[in-house]
C-alpha positions in Angstrom: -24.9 19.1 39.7 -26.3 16.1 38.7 -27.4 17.8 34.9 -24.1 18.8 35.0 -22.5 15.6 35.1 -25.0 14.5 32.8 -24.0 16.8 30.1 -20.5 16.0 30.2 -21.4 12.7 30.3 -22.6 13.1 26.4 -20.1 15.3 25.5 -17.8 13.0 26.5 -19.2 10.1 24.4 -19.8 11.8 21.2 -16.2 12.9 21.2 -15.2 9.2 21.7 -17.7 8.0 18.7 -16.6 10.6 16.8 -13.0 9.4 16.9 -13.7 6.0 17.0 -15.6 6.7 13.6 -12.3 8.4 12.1 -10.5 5.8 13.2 -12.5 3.1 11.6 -12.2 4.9 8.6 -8.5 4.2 7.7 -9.0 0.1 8.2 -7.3 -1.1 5.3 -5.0 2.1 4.5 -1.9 0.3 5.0 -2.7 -2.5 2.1 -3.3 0.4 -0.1 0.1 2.1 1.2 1.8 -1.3 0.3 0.1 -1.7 -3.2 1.3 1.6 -4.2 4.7 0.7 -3.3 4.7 -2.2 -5.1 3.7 -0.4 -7.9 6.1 2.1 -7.8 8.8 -0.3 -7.7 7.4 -2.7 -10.3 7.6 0.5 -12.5 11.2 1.2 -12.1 11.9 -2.1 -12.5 10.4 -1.8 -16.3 12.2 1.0 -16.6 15.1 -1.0 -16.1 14.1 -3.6 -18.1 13.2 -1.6 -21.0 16.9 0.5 -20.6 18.5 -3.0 -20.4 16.4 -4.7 -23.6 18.4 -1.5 -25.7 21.7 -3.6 -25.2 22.9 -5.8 -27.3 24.6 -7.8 -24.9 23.5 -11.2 -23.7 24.1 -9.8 -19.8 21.6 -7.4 -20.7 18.9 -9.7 -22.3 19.4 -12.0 -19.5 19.5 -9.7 -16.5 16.0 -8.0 -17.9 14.6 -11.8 -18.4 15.7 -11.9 -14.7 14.1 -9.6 -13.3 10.8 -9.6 -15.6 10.6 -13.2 -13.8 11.1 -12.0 -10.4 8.7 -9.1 -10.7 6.1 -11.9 -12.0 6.8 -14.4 -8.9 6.2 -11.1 -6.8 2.6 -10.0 -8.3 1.3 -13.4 -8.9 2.1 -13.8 -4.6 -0.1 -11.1 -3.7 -3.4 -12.1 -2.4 -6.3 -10.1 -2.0 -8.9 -10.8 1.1 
């Protein structure tokens, strides 16, 4: 009885390292989640920009100057650690 308990004993725990080791694994997966976000939203944005630059009109011009800025503000916030 006592080997028996023994054995599940170390069953037991390698299961638990195990999963703690796959859990450790995805630390910082949410940072990279949010950078590719970002990204994908910065590039619809210079889509945007570069659909509005092909009007003439000074709405156009100043709306893409707009958000050109704003896209700017939000990259030059992001810190890395």
């Amino acid at each position: 009885m006592h080997a028996l308990m023994g054995w599940i004993y170390l069953a037991v725990d390698r299961r638990l390292r195990a999963i703690r080791r796959l859990l450790e694994g995805e630390h910082a997966q949410g940072t990279v989640e949010y950078v590719g976000l970002i990204l994908l939203v910065s590039l619809l944005m210079v889509g945007m920009v570069a659909a509005m630059k092909g009007f003439n009109g000074k709405q156009g011009s100043e709306l893409a100057g707009v958000i050109i800025e704003k896209i700017k503000q939000a990259v030059n916030q992001v810190s890395f650690r």
